[in-house]
C-alpha positions in Angstrom: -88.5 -3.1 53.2 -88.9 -6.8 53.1 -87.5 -8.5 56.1 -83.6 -10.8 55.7 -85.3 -13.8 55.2 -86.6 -12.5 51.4 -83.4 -11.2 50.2 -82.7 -12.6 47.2 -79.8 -15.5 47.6 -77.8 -13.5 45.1 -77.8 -10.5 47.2 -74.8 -11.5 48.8 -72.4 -11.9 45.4 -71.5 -8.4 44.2 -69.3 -10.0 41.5 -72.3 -11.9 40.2 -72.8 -11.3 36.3 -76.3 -9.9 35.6 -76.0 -11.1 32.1 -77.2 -14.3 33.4 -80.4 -12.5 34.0 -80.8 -9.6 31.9 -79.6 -8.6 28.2 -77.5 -5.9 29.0 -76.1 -4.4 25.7 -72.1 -4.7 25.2 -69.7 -3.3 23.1 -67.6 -5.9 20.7 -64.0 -5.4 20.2 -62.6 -6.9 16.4 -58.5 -7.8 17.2 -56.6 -6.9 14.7 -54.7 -10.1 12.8 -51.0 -9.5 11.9 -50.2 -9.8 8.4 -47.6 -12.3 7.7 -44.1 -11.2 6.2 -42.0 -12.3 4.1 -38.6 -12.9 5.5 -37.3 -10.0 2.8 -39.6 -7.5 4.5 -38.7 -9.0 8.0 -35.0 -9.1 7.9 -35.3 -5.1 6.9 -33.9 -2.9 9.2 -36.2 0.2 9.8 -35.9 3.6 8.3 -33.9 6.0 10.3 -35.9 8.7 11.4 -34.7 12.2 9.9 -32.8 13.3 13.1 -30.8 10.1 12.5 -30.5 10.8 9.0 -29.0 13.9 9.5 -26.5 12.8 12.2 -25.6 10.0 10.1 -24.6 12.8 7.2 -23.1 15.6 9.6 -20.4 12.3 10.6 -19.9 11.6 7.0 -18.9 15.1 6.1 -16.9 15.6 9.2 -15.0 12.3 8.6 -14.8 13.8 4.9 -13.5 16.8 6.2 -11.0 15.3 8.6 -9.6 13.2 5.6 -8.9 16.4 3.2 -6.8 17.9 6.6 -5.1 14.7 7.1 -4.1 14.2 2.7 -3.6 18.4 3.1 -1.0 17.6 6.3 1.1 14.1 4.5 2.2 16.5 1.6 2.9 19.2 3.7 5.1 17.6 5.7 6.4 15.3 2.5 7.6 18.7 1.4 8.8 20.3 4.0 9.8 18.5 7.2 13.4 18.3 6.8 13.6 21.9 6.9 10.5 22.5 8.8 11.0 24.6 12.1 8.0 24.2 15.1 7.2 27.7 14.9 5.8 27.2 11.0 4.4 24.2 11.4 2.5 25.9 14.6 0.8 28.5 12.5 0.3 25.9 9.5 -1.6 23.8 12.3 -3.9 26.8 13.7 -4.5 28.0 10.2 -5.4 24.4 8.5 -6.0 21.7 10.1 -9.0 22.7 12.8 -10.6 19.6 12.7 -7.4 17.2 13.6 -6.8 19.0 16.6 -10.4 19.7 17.7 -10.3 16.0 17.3 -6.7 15.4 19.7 -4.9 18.6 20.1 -1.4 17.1 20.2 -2.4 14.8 16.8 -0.7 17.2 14.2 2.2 17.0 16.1 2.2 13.0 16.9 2.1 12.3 12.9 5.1 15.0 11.9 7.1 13.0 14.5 6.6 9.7 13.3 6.8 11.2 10.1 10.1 12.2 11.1 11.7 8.8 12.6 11.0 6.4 9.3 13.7 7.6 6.8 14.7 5.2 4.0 18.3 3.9 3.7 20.6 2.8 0.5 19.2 -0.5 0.3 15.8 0.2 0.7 16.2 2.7 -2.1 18.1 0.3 -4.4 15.7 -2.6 -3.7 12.7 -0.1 -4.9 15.1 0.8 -8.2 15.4 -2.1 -9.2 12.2 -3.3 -8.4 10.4 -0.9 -10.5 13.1 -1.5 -13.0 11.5 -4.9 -13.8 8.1 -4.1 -13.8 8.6 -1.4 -16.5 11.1 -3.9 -18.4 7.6 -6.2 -18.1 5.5 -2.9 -19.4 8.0 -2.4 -22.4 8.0 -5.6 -23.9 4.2 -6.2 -23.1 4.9 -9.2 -21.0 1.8 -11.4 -20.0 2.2 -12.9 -16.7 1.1 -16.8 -17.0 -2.0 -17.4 -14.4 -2.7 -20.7 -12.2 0.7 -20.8 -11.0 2.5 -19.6 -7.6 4.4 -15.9 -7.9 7.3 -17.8 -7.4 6.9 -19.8 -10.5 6.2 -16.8 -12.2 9.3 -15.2 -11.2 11.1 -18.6 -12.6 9.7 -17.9 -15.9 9.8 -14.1 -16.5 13.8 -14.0 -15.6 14.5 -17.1 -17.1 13.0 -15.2 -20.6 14.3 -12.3 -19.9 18.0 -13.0 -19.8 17.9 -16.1 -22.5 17.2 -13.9 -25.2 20.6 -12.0 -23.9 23.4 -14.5 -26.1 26.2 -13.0 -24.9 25.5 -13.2 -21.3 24.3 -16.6 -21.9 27.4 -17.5 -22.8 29.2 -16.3 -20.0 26.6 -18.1 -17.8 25.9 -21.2 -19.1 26.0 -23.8 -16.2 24.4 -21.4 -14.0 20.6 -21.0 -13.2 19.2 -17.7 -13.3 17.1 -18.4 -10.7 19.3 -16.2 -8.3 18.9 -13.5 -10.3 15.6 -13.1 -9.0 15.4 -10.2 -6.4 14.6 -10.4 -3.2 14.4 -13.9 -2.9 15.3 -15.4 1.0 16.8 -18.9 0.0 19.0 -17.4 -3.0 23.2 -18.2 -2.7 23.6 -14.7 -4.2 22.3 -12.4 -1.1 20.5 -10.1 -3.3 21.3 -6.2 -3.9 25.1 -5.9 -2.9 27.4 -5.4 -5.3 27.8 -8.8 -6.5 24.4 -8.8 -7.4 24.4 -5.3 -8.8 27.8 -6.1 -11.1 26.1 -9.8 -12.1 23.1 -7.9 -13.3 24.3 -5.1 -15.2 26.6 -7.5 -17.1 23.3 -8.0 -19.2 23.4 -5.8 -21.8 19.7 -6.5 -22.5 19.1 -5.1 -19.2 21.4 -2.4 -19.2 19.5 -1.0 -22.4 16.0 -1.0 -20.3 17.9 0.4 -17.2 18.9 3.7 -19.8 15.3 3.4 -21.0 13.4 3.7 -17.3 15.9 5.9 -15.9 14.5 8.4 -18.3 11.2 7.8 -16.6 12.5 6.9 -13.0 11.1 10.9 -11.7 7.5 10.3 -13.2 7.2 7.2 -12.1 8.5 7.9 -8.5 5.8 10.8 -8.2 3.1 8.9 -9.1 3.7 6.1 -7.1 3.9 8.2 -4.2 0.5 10.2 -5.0 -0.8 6.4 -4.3 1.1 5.8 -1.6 0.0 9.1 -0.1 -3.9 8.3 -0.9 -3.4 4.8 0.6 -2.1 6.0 3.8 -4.6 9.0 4.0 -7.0 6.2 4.3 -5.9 3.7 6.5 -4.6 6.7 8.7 -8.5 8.6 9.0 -9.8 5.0 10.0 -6.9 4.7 13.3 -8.1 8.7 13.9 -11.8 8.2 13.7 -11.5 4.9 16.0 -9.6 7.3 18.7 -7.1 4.8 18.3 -3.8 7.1 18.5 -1.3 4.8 19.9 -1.1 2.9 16.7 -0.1 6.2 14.9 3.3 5.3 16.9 4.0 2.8 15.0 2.8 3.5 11.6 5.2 2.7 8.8 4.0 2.7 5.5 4.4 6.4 5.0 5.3 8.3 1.4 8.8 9.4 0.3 9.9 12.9 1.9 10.9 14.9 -1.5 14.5 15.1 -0.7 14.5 11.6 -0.2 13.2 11.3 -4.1 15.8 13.1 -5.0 18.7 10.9 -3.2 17.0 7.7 -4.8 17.0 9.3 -8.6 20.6 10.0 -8.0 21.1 6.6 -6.8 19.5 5.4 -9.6 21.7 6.9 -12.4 24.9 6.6 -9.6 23.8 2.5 -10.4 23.8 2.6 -13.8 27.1 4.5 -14.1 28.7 2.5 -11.7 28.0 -0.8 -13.3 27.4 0.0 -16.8 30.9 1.2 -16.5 32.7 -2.2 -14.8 31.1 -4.6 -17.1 32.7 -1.8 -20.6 35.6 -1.8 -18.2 35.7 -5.6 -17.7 35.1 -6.3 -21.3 37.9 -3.9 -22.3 40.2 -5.8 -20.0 39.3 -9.1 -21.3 39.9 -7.4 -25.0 43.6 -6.0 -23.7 44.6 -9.4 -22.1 43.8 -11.0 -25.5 45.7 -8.3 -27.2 48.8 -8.9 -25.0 48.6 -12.9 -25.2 48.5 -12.3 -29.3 51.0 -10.0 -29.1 53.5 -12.2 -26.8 52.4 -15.4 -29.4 53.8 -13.3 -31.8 57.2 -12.2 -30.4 57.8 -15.9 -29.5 57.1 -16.8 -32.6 59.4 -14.2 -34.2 62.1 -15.1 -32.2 61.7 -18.4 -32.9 62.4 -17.5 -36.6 65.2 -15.9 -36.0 67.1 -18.5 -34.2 
């Protein structure tokens, strides 16, 4: 063993690197270089795996599901709740609509109860008459709403149209502006859909004819519009469900005619047109016997004019 004093000097660095003195052989590592993407690829959002894929799916059909409960529930109860006792409804619950109440148990129940509380009244029903009354006057005489212009304007136009090719009731109207015989309007001096409104309007015989026309057509057109009405709430209705958002289900209002209250406004309906088809024949037959009187009384003046 050599003495201290020959240790090598690098003895005494155990870190040293002996590749300084001897070719040791080493292994070389080649790094990978990222390929550059293009900012289509980049901004991609990565395939769901297939657990996620299926998950994804199992929601869709259970919110598909839900949906064909909730559309099965609206005509039920469209049908049925003004004679509907909670005993039947119970068992039409338990026997149909598992997933609404797996979802909230009391949910059924919240929506009959609502469903219950919005009822429609006279004017709402008249307002909807005569509403629909115009658009299928519009249908009937293939009217082509002008474009570019406010639905205000529009309104100007179409009723302004309408009742000019009427002569007779132009006649009977000539200083005034048919402007007010647009419906609904806020600012109008003729507060629309009371009965001066209602009397004004069927003084038109142009429109009385189209009244006898669509009340033909007034069922049909009621049940169809409420299909869509139906479909439009089962829609909006599934998205407050599936948020968990039930509060708001308190204060829905946009829900479809009960049947019995279709019924009430096709009676309306022809009870309108009866009504007021029937003062403006009586009106004119008055105005015919006061001329007949005033002729009558010319004449016996006359006569005893002669005489003396």
């Amino acid at each position: 063993m050599l003495p201290l004093s020959y240790v090598p000097s690098y003895m005494n660095y155990p870190q040293l690197n002996l590749q300084q003195f001897y070719m040791l052989p080493t292994t070389t590592y080649t790094l990978q270089t990222l390929k550059k993407q293009t900012r289509d690829q980049a901004s991609q959002f990565p395939e769901p795996s297939l657990f996620e894929s299926q998950l994804i799916n199992n929601n869709m059909k259970f919110e598909e599901a839900a949906e064909k409960e909730l559309k099965m529930l609206l005509k039920y109860l469209s049908k049925h709740i003004s004679l509907l006792k909670d005993s039947i409804f119970d068992k039409f619950v338990f026997e149909n609509l598992k997933i609404l109440s797996s979802l909230q148990k009391d949910l059924p129940n919240m929506i009959k109860q609502r469903y219950i509380l919005i009822n429609k009244t006279k004017e709402e029903m008249t307002k909807f008459i005569i509403r629909r009354c115009f658009l299928f006057i519009k249908s009937e005489i293939d009217y082509k709403e002008k474009e570019g212009i406010t639905a205000e304007e529009r309104d100007k136009i179409f009723y302004n149209s309408f009742f000019s090719d009427d002569q007779e009731f132009m006649k009977s109207h000539q200083q005034e502006s048919f402007d007010d015989m647009i419906p609904f309007r806020k600012d109008s001096k003729m507060k629309t859909m009371n009965d001066i409104y209602l009397k004004r309007l069927f003084e038109s015989k142009r429109f009385s004819k189209y009244y006898a026309q669509f009340l033909i057509q007034f069922k049909n057109i009621c049940l169809n519009e409420n299909e869509e009405k139906l479909e439009n709430m089962t829609k909006q209705l599934i998205k407050i469900i599936m948020a968990r958002d039930y509060e708001k289900i308190k204060t829905y209002k946009r829900f479809p005619w009960k049947d019995h209250e279709l019924i009430k406004c096709e009676e309306r309906a022809k009870g309108l047109f009866s009504k007021y088809s029937n003062f403006h024949i009586n009106r004119c037959k008055n105005k015919y016997l006061s001329k007949c009187d005033s002729h009558k009384s010319d004449f016996v003046e006359k006569s005893s004019e002669s005489q003396n």
